[in-house]
C-alpha positions in Angstrom: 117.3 113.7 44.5 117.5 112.1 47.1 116.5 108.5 48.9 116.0 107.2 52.0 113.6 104.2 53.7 110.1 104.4 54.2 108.8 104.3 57.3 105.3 105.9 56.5 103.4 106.2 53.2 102.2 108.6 51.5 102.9 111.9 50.0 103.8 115.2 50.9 104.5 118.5 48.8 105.9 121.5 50.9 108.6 123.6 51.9 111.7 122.2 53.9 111.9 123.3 57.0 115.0 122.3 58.8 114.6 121.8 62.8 118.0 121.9 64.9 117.8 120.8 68.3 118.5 123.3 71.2 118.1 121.0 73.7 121.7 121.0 74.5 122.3 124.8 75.0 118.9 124.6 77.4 120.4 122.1 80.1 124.1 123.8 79.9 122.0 127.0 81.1 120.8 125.1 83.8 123.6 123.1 84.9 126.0 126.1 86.3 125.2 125.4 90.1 125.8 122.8 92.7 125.0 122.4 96.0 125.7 120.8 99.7 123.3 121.4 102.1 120.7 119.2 103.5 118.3 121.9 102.9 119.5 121.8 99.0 118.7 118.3 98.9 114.9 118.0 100.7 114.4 121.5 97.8 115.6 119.3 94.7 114.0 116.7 95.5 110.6 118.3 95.9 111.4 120.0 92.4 111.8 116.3 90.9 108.7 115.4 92.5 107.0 118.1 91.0 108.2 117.8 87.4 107.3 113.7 87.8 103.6 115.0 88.4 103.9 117.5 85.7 104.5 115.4 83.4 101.9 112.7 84.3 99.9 115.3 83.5 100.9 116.6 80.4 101.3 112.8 79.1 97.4 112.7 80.1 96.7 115.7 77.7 99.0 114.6 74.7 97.4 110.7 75.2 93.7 112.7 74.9 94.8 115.5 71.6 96.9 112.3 70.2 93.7 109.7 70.3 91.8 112.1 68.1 94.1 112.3 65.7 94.8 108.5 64.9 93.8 106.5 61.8 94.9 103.2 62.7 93.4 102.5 65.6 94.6 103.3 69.2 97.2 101.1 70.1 99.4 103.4 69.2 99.0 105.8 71.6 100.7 103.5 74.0 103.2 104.2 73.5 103.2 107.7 75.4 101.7 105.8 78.4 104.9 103.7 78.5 106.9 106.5 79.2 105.0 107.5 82.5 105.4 103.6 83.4 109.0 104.9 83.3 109.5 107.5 84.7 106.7 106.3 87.4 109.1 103.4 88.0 110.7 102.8 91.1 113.9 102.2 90.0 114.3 105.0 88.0 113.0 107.5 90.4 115.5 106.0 93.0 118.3 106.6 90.9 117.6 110.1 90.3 117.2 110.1 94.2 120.4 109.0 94.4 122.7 111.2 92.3 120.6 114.2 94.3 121.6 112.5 97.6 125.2 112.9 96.7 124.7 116.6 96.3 124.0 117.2 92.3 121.1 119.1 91.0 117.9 117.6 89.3 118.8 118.5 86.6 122.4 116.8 86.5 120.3 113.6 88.0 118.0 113.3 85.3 120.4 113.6 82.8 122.6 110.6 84.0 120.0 109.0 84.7 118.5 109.0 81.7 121.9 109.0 79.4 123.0 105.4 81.3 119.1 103.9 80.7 120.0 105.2 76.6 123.4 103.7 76.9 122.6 100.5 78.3 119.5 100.6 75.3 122.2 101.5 72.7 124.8 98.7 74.0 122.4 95.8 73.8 122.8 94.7 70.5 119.0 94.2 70.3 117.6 96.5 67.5 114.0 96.7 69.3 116.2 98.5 72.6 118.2 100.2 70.5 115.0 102.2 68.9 113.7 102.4 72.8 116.6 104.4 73.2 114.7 107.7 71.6 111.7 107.2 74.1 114.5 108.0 76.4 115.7 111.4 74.8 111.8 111.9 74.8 111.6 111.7 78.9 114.7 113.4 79.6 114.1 116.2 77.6 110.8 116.3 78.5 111.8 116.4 82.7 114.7 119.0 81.7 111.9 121.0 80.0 109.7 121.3 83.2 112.5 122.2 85.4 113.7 124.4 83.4 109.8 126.0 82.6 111.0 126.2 79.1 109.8 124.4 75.9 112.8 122.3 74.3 110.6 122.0 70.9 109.2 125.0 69.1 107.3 124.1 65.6 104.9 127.0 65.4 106.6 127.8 62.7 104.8 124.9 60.6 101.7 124.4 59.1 100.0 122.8 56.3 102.9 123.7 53.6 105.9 122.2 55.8 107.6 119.1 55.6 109.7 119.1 58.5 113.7 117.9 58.3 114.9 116.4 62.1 117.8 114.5 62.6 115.9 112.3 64.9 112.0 112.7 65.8 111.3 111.7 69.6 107.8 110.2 70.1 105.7 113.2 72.1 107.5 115.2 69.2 104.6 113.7 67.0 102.1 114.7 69.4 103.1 118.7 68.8 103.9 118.0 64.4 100.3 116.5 63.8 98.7 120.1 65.4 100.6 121.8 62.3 99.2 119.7 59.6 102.7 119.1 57.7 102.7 117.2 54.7 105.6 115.0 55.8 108.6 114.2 57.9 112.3 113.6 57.3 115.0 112.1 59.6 118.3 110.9 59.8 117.8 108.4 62.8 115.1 106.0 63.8 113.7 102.8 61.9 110.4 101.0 60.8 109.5 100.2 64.7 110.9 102.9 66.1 107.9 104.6 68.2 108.3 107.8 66.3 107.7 106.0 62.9 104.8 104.1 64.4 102.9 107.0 65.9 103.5 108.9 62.2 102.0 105.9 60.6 99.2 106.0 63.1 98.3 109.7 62.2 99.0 109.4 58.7 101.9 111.6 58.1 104.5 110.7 55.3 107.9 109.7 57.1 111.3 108.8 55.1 114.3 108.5 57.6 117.9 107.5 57.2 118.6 110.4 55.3 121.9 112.4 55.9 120.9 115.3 57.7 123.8 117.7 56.3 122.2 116.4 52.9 118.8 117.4 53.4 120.2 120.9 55.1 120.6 122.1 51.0 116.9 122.1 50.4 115.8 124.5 53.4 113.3 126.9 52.5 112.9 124.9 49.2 109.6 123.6 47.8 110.4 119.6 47.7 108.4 116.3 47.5 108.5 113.3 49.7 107.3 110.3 48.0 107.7 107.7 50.7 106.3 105.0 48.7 109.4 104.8 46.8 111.6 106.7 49.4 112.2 109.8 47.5 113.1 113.5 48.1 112.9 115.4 45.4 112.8 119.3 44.7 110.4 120.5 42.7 111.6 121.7 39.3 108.6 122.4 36.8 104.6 122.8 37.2 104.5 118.9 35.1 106.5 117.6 37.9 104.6 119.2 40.9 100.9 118.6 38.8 101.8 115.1 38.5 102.4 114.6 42.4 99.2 116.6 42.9 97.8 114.0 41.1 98.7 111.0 43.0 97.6 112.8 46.3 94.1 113.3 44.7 93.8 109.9 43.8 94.9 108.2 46.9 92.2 110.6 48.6 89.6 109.0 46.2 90.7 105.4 47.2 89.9 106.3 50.8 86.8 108.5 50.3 85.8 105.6 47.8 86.2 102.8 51.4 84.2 104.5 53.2 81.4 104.0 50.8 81.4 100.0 52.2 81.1 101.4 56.0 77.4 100.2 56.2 78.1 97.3 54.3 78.4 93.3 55.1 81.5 91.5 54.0 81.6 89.1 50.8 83.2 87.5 48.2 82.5 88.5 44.6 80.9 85.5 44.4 78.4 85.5 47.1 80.7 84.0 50.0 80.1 85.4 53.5 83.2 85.9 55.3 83.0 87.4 58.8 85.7 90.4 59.3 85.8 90.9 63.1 88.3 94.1 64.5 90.8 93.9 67.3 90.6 96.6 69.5 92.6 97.7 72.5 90.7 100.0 74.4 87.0 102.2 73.9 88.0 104.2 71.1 88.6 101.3 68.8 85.1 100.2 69.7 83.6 103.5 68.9 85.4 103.3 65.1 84.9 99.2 64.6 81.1 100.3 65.2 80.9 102.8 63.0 82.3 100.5 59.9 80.2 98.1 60.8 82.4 94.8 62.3 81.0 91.6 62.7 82.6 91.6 66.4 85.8 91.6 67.9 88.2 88.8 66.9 90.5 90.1 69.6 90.4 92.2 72.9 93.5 93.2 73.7 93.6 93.2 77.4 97.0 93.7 78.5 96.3 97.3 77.5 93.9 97.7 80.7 96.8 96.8 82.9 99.1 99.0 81.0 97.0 102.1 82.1 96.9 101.1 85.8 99.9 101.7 88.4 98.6 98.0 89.4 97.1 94.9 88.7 93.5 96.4 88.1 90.9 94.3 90.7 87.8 92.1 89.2 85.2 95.5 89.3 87.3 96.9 87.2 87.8 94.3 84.6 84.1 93.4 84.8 83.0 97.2 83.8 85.6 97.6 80.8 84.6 93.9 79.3 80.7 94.5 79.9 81.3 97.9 77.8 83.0 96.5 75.0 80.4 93.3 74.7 77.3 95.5 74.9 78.8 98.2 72.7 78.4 94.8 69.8 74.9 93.7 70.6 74.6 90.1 69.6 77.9 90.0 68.1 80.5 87.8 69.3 83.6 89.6 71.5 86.2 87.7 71.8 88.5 88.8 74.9 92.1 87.3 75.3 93.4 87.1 78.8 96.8 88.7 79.7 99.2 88.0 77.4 102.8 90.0 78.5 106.1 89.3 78.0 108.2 89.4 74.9 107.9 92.4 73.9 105.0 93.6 76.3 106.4 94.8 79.3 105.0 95.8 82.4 106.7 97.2 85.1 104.9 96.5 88.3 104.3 93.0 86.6 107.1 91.8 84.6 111.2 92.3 84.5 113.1 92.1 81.7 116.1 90.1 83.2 115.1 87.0 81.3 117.9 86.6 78.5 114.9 85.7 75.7 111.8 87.2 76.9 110.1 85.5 73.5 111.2 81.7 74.4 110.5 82.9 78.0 108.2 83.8 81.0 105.2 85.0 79.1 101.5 85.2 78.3 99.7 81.6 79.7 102.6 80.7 81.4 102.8 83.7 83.5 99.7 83.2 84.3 100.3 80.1 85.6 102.7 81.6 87.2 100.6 83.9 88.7 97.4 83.0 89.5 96.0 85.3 92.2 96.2 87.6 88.9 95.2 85.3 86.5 91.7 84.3 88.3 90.8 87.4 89.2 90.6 88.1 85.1 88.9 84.9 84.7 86.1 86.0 87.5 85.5 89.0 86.1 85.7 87.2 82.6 83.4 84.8 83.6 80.8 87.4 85.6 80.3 89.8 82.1 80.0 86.9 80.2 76.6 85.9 82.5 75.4 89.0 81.4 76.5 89.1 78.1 76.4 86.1 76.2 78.4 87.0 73.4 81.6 87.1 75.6 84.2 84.4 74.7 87.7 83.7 76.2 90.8 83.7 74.2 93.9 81.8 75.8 97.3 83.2 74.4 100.5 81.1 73.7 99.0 77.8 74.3 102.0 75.4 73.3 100.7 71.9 74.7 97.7 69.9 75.8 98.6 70.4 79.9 98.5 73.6 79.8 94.3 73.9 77.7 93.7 71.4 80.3 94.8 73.4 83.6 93.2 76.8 81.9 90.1 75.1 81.4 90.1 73.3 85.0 90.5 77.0 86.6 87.4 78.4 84.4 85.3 75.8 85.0 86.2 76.0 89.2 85.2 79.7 88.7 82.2 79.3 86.4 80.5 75.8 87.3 80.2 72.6 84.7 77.1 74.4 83.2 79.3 77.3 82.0 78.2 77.7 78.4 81.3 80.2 77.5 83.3 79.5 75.0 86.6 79.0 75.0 89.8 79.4 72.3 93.5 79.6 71.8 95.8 81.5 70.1 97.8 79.2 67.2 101.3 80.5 67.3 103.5 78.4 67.5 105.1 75.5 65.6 104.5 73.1 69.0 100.6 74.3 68.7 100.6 73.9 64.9 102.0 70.6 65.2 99.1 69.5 67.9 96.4 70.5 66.1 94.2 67.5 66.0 95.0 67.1 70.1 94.1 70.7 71.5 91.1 71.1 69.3 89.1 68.4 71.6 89.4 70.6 74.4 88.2 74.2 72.7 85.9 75.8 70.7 87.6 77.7 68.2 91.0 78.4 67.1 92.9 81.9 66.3 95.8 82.0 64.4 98.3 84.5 65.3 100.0 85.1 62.0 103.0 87.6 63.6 104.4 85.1 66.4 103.5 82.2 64.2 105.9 83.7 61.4 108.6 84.6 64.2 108.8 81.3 65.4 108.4 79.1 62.4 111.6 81.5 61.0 113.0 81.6 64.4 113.7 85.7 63.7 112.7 88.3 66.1 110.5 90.5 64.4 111.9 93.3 66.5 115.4 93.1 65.1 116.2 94.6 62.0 118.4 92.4 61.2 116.2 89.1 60.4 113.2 91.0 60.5 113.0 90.1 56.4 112.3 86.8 57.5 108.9 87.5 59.7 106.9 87.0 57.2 103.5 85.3 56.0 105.1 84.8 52.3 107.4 82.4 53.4 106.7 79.2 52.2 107.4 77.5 55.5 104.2 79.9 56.9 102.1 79.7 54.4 102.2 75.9 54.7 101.8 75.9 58.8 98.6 78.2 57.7 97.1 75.4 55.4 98.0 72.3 57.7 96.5 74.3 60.6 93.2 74.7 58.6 93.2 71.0 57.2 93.4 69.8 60.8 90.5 71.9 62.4 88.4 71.2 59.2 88.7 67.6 60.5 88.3 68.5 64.0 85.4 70.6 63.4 87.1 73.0 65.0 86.1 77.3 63.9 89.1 79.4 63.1 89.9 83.3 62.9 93.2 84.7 61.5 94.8 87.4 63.0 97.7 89.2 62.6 99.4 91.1 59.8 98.4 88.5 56.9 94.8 89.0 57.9 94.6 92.9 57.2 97.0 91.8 53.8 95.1 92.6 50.8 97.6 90.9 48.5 97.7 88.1 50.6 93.4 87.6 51.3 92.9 85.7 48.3 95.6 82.8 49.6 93.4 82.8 53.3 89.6 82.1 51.7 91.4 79.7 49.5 92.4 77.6 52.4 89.0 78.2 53.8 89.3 80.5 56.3 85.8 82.6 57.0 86.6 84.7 60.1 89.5 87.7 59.7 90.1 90.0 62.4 92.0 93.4 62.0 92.2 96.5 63.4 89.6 99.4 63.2 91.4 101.1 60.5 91.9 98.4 58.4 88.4 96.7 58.0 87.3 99.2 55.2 90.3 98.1 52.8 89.8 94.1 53.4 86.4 94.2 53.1 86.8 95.7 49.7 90.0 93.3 49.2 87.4 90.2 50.0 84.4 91.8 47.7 86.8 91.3 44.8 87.8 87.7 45.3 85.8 85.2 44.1 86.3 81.7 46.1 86.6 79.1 43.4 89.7 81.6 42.1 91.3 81.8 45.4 90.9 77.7 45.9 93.4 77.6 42.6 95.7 80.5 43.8 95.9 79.1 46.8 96.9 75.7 45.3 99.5 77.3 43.4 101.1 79.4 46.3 101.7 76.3 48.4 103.5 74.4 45.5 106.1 77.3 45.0 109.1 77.2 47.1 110.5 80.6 47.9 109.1 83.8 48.8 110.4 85.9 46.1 108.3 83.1 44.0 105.0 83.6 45.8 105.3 87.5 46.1 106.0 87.9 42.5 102.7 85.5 41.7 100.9 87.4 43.5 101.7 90.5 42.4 101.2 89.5 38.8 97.7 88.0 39.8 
């Protein structure tokens, strides 16, 4: 047996296949020339060109097989469209330019290229960069690939009896694994929020890594089981053993098939409550599936993603078509659309630079709006046009820290829209600062939406990206849990509507502690609404008011989890 850490549950039951990487015998057979000549030069860097626009367009086809694929929503599919941001980039492409200028061939260019952006990833000493540093690998073996017009990945050897062993998975890798139908993945490298592990997770393919690869090497060919839940690899040794894992996949499968029996049904408590669950969405396909289960609206429009597709700031048409879509798409049901919140951990290249030295404390979201207001107003116009056609249109304002700055947002919509504007207007609790000034912003908006993710990042000052204090990012910890309640208390005496967002809203464990504090309106994604509606339809209020009472009365997390657990 052996263990490792899950990065993606589930279960899988197939035969190891073991995947070593040629990648490195495929550029030494392309690397045995050099040249001199001007001529050599103007030929290389047409080549470059060509394999940059060959793999925009690939990227365009694995974005479109990849989309259908996903159960959690489409977010994650991102991911892929970051790396044509980078290798789009000016920067890079001029560095590449460079090394051909000084007589080396693309291949050679994209290689050192690519191996100092990994390096300067690996040295950083920032855990998120460090996992960046596979999306990397991904687009350098990806460009070596096209000029080379050879594949540097072959897994038609898989299919639906595999569980494929890799020392280290690259994200368009995922793209090419989810075609087989393996039952589950194994890896030496990569982490939890590595974009390998998060695109596994979004398909629904078991994934255990930090497994020594050597180790894993013994069971190749062998029928083994991957039980991620508990991190385990374990060979299959009798027909109990194998029957009993059987098992456990057939149940899980009847837990889901059982969820989509609420698809067409509303949201409440056991006990007659009605509780709203709204979805966030990032893009048309998560419309299409928070339809279908029937959402009570959007609790949160993503839109940074619309500028994430675009090789610029896209213009007010634009905007104005993509936000009329999503609000007719809901009827009469509210959409709420938060304006462009990047920075942190949201880059975007034509738009942001990541020289700030804390990019969380820093430049970001409403203040680079402020920042940036050419940008920022043609949103708000386009905003502020859908909404006089749909009603049901409201505007989120992200990382809203103080009084000033709800006062200037508002003072540009109501330029834009007239004093008879009837939109309605909210900000994102995330904060201690807008915790805190609860009683003070909440004259100046009409609801409230707390982000539980940066609120538990700040409150613990840990960077949820870093592995290291990541433990302490989380909605169990007394100290959020108790920001939570005192943010609820306060706009129940402002009169103020709140939604909860965030990973604590789609937490089944943890929905009983929410309605107990009072909170009505949960938004999660697509993919999750099915499992908190039937989380909710199992609570009755009255309990929750008492569990509730008890969480915020115990003092560690260990303490809450465990009482939770046991409830």
């Amino acid at each position: 047996m052996l263990r490792g850490t899950c990065v993606s549950e589930g279960i899988g039951i197939g035969n190891a296949y073991i995947y070593d990487d040629f990648f490195t015998a495929l550029y030494n057979k392309c690397t045995d020339v050099s040249y001199d000549t001007v001529a050599d030069y103007t030929s290389e860097k047409a080549r470059f060109e060509r394999a940059v626009q060959i793999f925009l367009k690939n990227t365009e086809e694995l974005l479109a097989n990849l989309k259908v694929k996903l159960v959690t929503g489409t977010d994650e599919a991102d991911i892929l469209l970051s790396h044509t941001l980078i290798v789009k980039d000016e920067g890079f492409q001029n560095k590449v330019n460079g090394y051909l200028m000084q007589g080396q061939i693309c291949e050679d260019a994209v290689v050192k290229v690519a191996d100092e952006y990994r390096q300067m990833f690996l040295q950083s000493g920032d855990e998120e960069l460090m996992l960046r540093s596979a999306d990397i690998e991904d687009i350098k073996q990806r460009l070596i690939s096209i000029l080379a017009e050879k594949s540097t990945v072959d897994f038609s050897e898989l299919n639906e009896d595999s569980i494929l062993v890799i020392r280290e998975l690259l994200p368009s890798q995922v793209c090419d694994i989810v075609k087989t139908g393996i039952q589950a993945i194994i890896t030496e490298k990569g982490g939890f929020n590595s974009h390998a592990a998060i695109l596994a997770r979004a398909v629904g393919i078991p994934m255990i890594t930090g497994v020594d690869f050597e180790s894993v090497k013994t069971y190749e060919g062998r029928q083994i089981i991957v039980d991620s839940y508990g991190g385990l690899i374990l060979p299959v040794k009798n027909k109990e053993q194998h029957k009993a894992y059987i098992d456990r996949q057939a149940v899980i499968k009847s837990e889901k098939e059982a969820l989509e029996a609420l698809t067409d049904s509303i949201t409440v408590t056991r006990d007659g409550k009605r509780i709203n669950l709204y979805a966030n969405i990032s893009d048309l396909a998560d419309v299409k599936e928070a339809v279908r289960v029937n959402a009570d609206g959007v609790g949160l429009f993503r839109t940074e993603h619309i500028f994430m597709s675009e090789k610029s700031a896209p213009d007010e048409n634009l905007q104005y078509k993509k936000y009329c879509s999503v609000a007719e798409a809901f009827g009469d049901k509210p959409v709420i659309i938060r304006t462009l919140d990047i920075g942190g951990d949201k880059q975007i290249s034509y738009l942001t630079s990541d020289d700030e030295q804390n990019p969380f404390l820093g430049h970001r979201a409403i203040r680079y709006c402020f920042g940036n207001l050419v940008i920022f107003k043609t949103q708000l116009r386009a905003l502020i046009k859908a909404h006089e056609k749909h009603d049901n249109i409201r505007i989120l304002l992200p990382f809203i820290t103080t009084v000033e700055e709800i006062k200037e947002a508002r003072k540009l919509i109501e330029e834009i829209a007239g004093n008879n504007s009837k939109i309605k207007i909210g900000i994102m609790i995330e904060t201690p600062a807008a915790a805190f000034m609860i009683l003070n912003l909440a004259k100046y908006v009409d609801f409230l939406s707390i982000g539980t993710n940066d609120l538990s990042q700040y409150i613990m000052a840990a960077d949820r990206g870093n592995d290291k204090v990541s433990g302490l990012c989380s909605h169990y910890q007394p100290a959020v849990i108790r920001a939570i309640a005192m943010t609820m208390t306060d706009a129940n005496a402002a009169g103020c509507e709140v939604e909860i967002c965030g990973e604590a809203a789609a937490d089944t464990r943890f929905i009983p502690v929410l309605i107990g504090m009072g909170i009505k309106n949960f938004s999660v994604s697509p993919s999750a609404i099915l499992k908190v509606r039937k989380a909710i339809a199992e609570c009755d209020y009255r309990e929750a008011i008492d569990i509730t009472r008890h969480v915020i009365s115990l003092e560690t997390e260990a303490e809450i989890k465990d009482y939770l657990q046991q409830d």
